[in-house]
C-alpha positions as CSV (number, residue, x, y, z in Angstrom):
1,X,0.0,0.0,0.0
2,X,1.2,3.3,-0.8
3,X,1.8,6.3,1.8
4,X,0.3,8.9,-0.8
5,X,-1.2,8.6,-4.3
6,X,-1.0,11.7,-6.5
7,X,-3.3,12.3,-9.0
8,X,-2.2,14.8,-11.5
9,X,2.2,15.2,-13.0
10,X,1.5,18.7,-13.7
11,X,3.1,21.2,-11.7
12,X,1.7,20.9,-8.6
13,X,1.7,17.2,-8.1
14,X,5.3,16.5,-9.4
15,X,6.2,18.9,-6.6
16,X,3.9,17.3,-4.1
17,X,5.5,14.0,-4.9
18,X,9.0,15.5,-4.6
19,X,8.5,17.2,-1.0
20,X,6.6,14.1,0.4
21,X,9.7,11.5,-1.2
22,X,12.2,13.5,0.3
23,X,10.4,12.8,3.8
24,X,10.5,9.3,2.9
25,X,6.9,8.7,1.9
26,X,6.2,5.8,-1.0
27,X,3.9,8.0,-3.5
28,X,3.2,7.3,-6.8
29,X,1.7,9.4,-9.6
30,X,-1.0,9.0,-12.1
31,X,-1.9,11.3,-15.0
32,X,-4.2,10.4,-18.3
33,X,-1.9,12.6,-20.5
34,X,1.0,10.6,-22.2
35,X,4.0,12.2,-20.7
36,X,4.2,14.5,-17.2
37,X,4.1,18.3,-17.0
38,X,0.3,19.3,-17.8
39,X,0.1,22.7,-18.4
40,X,3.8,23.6,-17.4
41,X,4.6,21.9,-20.9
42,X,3.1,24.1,-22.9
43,X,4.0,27.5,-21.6
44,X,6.8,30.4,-22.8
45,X,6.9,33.8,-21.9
46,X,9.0,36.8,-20.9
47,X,9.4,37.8,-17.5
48,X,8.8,41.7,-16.2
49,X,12.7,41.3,-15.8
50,X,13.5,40.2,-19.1
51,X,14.6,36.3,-18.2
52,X,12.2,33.9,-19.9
53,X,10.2,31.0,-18.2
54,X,10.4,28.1,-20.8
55,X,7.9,25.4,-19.0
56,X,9.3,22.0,-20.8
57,X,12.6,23.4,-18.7
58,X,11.4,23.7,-15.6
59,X,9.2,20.4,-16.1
60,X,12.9,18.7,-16.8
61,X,13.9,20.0,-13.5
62,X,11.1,18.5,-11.8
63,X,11.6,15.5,-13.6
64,X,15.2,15.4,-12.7
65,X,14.2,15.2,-9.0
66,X,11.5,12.7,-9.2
67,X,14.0,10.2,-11.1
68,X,16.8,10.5,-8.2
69,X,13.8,9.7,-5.6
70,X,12.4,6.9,-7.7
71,X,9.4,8.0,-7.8
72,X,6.9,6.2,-10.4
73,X,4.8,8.0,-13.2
74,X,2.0,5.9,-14.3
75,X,1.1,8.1,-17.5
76,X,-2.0,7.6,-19.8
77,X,-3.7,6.3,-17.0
78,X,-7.5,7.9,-16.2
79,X,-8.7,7.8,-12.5
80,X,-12.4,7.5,-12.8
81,X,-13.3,6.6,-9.0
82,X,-11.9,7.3,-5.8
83,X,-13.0,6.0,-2.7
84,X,-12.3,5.6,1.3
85,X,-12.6,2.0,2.2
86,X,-11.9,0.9,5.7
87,X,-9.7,4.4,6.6
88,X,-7.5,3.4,3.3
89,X,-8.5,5.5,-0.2
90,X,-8.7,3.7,-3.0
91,X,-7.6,5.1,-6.5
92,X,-9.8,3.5,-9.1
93,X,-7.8,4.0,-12.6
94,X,-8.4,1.8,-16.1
95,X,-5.1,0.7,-15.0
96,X,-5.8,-1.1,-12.0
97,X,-6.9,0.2,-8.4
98,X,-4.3,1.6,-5.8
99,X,-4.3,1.9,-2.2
100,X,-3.1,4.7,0.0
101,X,-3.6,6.3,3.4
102,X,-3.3,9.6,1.8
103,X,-4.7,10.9,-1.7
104,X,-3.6,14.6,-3.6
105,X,-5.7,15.6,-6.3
106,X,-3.9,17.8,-8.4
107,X,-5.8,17.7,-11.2
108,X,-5.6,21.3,-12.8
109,X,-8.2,23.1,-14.9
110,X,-10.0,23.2,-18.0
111,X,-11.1,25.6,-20.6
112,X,-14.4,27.5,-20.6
113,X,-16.0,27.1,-24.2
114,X,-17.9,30.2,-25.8
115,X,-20.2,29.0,-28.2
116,X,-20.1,30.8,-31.6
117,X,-21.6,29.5,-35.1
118,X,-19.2,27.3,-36.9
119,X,-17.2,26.3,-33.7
120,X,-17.7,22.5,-34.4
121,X,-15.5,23.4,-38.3
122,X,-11.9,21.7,-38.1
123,X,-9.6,24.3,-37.6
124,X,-11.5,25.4,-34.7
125,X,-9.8,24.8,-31.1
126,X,-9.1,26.1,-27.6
127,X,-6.6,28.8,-27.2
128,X,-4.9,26.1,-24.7
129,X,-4.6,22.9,-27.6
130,X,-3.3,26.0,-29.7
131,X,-0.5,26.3,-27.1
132,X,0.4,22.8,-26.7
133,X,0.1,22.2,-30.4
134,X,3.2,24.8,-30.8
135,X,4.9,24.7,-28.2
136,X,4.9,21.1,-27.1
137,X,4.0,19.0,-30.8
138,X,5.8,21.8,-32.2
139,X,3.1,21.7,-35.4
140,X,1.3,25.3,-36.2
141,X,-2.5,25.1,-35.7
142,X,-2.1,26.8,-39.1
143,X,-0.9,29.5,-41.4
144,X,-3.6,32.6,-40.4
145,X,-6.2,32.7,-37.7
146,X,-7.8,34.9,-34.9
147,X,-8.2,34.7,-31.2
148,X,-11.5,34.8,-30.1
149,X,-11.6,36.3,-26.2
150,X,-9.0,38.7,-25.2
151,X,-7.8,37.9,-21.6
152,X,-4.3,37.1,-19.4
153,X,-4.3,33.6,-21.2
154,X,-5.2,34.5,-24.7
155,X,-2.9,37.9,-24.5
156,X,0.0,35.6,-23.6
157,X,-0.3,32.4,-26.0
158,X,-1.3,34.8,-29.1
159,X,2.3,36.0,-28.3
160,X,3.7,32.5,-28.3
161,X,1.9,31.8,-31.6
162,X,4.0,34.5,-33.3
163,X,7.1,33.6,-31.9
164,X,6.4,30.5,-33.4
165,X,6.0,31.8,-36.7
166,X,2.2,31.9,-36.9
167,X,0.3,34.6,-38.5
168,X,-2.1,35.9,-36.2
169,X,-4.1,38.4,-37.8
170,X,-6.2,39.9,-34.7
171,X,-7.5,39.0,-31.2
172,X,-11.5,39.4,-31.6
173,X,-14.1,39.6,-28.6
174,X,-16.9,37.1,-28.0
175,X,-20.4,37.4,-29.8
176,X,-22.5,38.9,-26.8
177,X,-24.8,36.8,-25.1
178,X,-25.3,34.9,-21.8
179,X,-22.8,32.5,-21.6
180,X,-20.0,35.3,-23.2
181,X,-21.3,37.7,-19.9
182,X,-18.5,40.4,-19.6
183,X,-16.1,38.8,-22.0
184,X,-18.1,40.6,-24.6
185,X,-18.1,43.9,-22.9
186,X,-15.1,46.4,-24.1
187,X,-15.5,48.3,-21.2
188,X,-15.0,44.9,-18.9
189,X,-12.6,43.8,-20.8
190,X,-10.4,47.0,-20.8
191,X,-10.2,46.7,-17.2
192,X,-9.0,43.2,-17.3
193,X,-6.5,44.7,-19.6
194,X,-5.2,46.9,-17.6
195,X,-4.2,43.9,-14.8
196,X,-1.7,42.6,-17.0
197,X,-0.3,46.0,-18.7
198,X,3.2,45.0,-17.5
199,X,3.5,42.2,-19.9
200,X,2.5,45.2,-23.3
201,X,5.4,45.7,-25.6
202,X,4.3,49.3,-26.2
203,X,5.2,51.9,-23.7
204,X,2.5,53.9,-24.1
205,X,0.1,51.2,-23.1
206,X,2.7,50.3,-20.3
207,X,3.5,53.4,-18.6
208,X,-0.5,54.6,-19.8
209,X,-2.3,51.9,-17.8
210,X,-2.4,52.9,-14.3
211,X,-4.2,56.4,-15.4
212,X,-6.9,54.9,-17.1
213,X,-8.1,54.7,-13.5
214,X,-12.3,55.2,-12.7
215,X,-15.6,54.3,-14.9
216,X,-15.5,58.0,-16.7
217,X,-11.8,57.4,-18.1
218,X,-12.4,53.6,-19.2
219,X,-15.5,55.0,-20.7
220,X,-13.7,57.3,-23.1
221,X,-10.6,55.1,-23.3
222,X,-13.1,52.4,-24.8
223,X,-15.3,55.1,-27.1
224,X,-12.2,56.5,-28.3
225,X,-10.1,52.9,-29.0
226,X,-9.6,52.6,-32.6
227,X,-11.8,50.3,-34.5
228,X,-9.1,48.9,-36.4
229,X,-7.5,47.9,-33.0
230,X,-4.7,49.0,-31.5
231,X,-1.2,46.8,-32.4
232,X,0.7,44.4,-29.5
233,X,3.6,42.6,-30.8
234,X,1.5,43.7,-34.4
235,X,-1.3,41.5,-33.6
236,X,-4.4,44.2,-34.3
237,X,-6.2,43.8,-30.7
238,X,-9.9,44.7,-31.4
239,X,-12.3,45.7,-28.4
240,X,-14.9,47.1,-30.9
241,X,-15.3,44.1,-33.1
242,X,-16.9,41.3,-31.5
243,X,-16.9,37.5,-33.8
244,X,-20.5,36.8,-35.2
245,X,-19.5,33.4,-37.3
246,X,-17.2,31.2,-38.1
247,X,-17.1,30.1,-41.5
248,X,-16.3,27.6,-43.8
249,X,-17.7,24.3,-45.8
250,X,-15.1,21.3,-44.8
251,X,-12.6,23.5,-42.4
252,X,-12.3,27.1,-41.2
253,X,-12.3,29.2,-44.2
254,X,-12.7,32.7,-42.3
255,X,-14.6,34.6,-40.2
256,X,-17.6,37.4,-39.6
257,X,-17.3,40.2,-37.7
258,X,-19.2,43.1,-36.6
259,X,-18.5,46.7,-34.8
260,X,-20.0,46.7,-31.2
261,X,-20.5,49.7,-29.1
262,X,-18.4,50.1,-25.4
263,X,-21.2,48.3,-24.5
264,X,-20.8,45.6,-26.8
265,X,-23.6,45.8,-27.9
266,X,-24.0,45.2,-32.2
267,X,-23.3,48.7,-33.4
268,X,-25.1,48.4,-36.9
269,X,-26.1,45.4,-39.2
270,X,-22.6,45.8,-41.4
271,X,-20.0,43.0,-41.4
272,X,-17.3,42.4,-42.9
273,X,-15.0,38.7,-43.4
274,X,-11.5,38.1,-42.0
275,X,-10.0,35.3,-44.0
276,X,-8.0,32.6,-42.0
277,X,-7.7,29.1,-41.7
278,X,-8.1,28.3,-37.8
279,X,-9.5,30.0,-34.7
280,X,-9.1,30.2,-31.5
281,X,-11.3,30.3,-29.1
282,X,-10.3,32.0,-25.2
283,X,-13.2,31.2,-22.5
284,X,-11.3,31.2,-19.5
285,X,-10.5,28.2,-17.3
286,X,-12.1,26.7,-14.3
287,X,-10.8,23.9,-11.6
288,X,-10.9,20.8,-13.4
289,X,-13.0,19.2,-9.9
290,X,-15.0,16.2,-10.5
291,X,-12.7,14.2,-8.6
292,X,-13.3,16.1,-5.5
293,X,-16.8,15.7,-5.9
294,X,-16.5,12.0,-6.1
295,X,-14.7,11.6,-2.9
296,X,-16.8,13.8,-0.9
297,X,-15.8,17.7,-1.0
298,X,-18.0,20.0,0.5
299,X,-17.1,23.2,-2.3
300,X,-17.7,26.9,-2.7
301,X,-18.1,29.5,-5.8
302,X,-15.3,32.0,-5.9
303,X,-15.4,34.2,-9.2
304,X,-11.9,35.3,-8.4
305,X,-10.5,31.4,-8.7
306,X,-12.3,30.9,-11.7
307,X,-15.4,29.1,-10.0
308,X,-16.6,26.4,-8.0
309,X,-13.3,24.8,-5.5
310,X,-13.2,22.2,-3.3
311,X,-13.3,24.2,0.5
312,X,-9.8,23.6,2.0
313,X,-7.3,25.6,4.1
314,X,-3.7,27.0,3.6
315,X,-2.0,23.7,4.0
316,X,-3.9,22.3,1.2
317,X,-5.8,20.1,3.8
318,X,-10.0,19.3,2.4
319,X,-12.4,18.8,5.2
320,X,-12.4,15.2,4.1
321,X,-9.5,13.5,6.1
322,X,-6.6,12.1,4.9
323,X,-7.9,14.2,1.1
324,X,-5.8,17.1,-0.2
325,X,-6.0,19.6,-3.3
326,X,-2.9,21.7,-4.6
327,X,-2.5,23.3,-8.0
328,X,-5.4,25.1,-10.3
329,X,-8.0,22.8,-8.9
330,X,-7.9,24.6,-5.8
331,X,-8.2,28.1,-7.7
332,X,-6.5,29.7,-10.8
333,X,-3.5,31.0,-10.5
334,X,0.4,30.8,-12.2
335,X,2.4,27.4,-12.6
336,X,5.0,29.1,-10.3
337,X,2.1,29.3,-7.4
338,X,0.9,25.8,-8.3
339,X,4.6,24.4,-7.6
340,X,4.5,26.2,-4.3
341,X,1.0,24.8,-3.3
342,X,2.4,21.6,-4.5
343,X,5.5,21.7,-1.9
344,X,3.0,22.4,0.9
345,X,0.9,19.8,0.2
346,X,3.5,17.0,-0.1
347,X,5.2,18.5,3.5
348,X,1.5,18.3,6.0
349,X,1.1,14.6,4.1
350,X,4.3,13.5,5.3
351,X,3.6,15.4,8.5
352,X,0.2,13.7,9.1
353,X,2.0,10.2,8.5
354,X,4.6,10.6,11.2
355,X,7.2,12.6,9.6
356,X,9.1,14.9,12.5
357,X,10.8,18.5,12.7
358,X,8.9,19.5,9.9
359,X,7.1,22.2,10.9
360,X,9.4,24.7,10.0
361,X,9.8,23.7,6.0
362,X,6.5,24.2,5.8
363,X,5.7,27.7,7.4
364,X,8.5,28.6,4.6
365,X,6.6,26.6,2.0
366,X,3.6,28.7,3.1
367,X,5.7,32.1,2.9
368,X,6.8,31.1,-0.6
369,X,2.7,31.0,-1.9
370,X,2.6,34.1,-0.1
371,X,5.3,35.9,-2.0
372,X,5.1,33.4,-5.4
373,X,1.4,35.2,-5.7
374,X,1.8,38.6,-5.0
375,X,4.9,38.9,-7.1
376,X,2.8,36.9,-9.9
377,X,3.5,37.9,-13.7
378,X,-0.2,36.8,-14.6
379,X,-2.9,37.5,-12.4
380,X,-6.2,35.8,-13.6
381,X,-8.2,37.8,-11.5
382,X,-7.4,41.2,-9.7
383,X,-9.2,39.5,-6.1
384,X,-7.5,36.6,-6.0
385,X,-5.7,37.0,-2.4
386,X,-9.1,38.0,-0.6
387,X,-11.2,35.1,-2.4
388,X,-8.7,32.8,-0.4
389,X,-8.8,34.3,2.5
390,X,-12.5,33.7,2.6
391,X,-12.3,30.7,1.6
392,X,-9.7,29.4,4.3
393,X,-12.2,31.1,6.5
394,X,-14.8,28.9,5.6
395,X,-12.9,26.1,6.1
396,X,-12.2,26.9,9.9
397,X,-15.9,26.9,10.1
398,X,-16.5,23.4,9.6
């Protein structure tokens, strides 16, 4: 029987598994994807300082670790039950069943679809299989397409996309209607915008962002933005043009758009095409939970964490015992804060199975969240520290 089963080799769990290994806890590690990393694998961009964080590196370092602590990696292997049996949790995979006294779910999240006419044309994907197509199968998604949704995700894989030498001809926002809510708004979006300024090649839009301060100035930022778009990296980003259809007989053959007010709202019935041969389309992402669900979490909505999460504490503890969560299921946030999470969880499981003079490792592993997530290149959400703190509140309370 294992001390600790991990499900989930993305950033958070390899770390988990590293920090409970080096206590000297048996854990193993399952994942349905084909080889370990999860998101890390896919991601590239430039720091506020200028160094770059190359994910397949940083995966390899993780990877480095594991393989000195002989830790195993069951990939392509899909948990579809998990259980507590007699005080011992049991991992039900179409590999075979595990046993553990301890379980991590580090599972991640997933994209938010927008529906828009034509999204079920090949060609059409999520802005994150965009990203691992490049960056990890190193195969373009295609010669010319458009990113529908403009937020901190889109912004940085359109950029990733044209390092990698595809044309993107313009990031687009969502038709409006309910399931789009304030994606479609260009005044909404703006201010989402604005969160992530530091990352904008152009100084103006840099050293511009923190004035556009107030509802009266992002008013006449937004009625004034051109409605050609303005150009990051040369990619036209449009907040007046919203996507009305995707077209296309066998495959994406281009797209319809339409001028919306700051409002979004359809300005007038004129339209025009935008020929390209693949889309993109940016929802968002929410905690990839079921999982949790299954093995009893109580959970609670938090906008600011991209949704419904399993209610846990700090030390990554549910209010199911001998349960844990680390990594995006437990709330959006960057691969760097995931790692951390990660680190905390795999210390308090090797605490709660007898491990000693411990305590100290993990108040620092606690301090590093801390600092990891304030000093965050991409935010998701500007409420993010608050949301937790309510959220480890309720968990105090039960």
């Amino acid at each position: 029987m294992l001390d600790a089963m991990i499900i989930g080799a993305g950033p958070a769990g390899l770390s988990a598994a590293i920090s409970a290994a080096q206590h000297g806890l048996h854990v193993e590690i399952v994942d349905e994807y084909y080889q370990p990393g999860g998101r890390l694998l896919g991601q590239l961009h430039q720091e506020p300082d200028g160094e770059w964080w190359n994910g397949i590196e940083e995966t390899e370092k993780l990877l480095e670790q594991i393989e000195s602590l002989h830790i195993t990696i069951h990939c392509s292997t899909s948990v579809y039950d998990l259980q507590k049996v007699n005080k011992k949790w049991v991992t039900y995979t179409d590999q075979g069943n595990w046993e553990s006294q301890a379980v991590l779910i580090a599972t991640g999240a997933t994209e938010s679809p927008t529906p828009i006419p034509g999204w079920t044309l090949p060609g059409v994907m999520s802005i994150g299989a965009a990203q691992v197509l490049t960056n990890v199968q190193r195969i373009q998604p295609g010669e010319r397409g458009v990113v529908i949704g403009v937020n901190v995700l889109s912004f940085a894989i359109a950029r990733e996309l044209q390092l990698a030498g595809v044309d993107v001809a313009g990031m687009l926002l969502p038709p409006p209607h309910l399931l789009s809510k304030s994606e479609g708004v260009p005044q909404e979006v703006l201010s989402s915008l604005l969160r992530f300024s530091h990352l904008a090649p152009s100084v103006l839009m840099h050293r511009g962002a923190p004035f556009v301060k107030g509802r009266l100035a992002k008013n006449l930022v937004t009625a004034f933005y051109p409605e050609k778009g303005m150009g990051v990296w040369g990619i036209p980003l449009q907040l007046r043009r919203t996507a009305l259809e995707i077209k296309g007989k066998n495959q994406v053959e281009g797209i319809r758009v339409a001028k919306v007010n700051r409002k979004g709202e359809l300005r007038n019935a004129i339209t025009h095409d935008i020929d390209v041969d693949f889309v993109c389309i940016a929802g968002g992402l929410s905690p990839l939970a079921e999982l949790a669900a299954i093995a009893g979490c109580k959970f609670i909505h938090e906008d600011a964490l991209g949704g419904y999460v399993p209610v846990h504490n700090e030390k990554m503890e549910t209010a199911v015992s001998g349960l844990y969560v680390a990594g995006n299921i437990t709330g959006i946030e960057s691969a760097k804060v995931a790692i951390s999470q990660g680190t905390i969880a795999g210390l308090v499981i090797a605490k709660s199975l007898g491990a000693r003079m411990i305590n100290g490792k993990i108040n620092e592993a606690l301090q590093e969240v801390e600092s990891r997530r304030a000093a965050a290149t991409i935010q998701f959400h500007p409420h993010v520290i608050s949301s937790r703190e309510s959220l480890y509140k309720t968990k105090k309370t039960q």
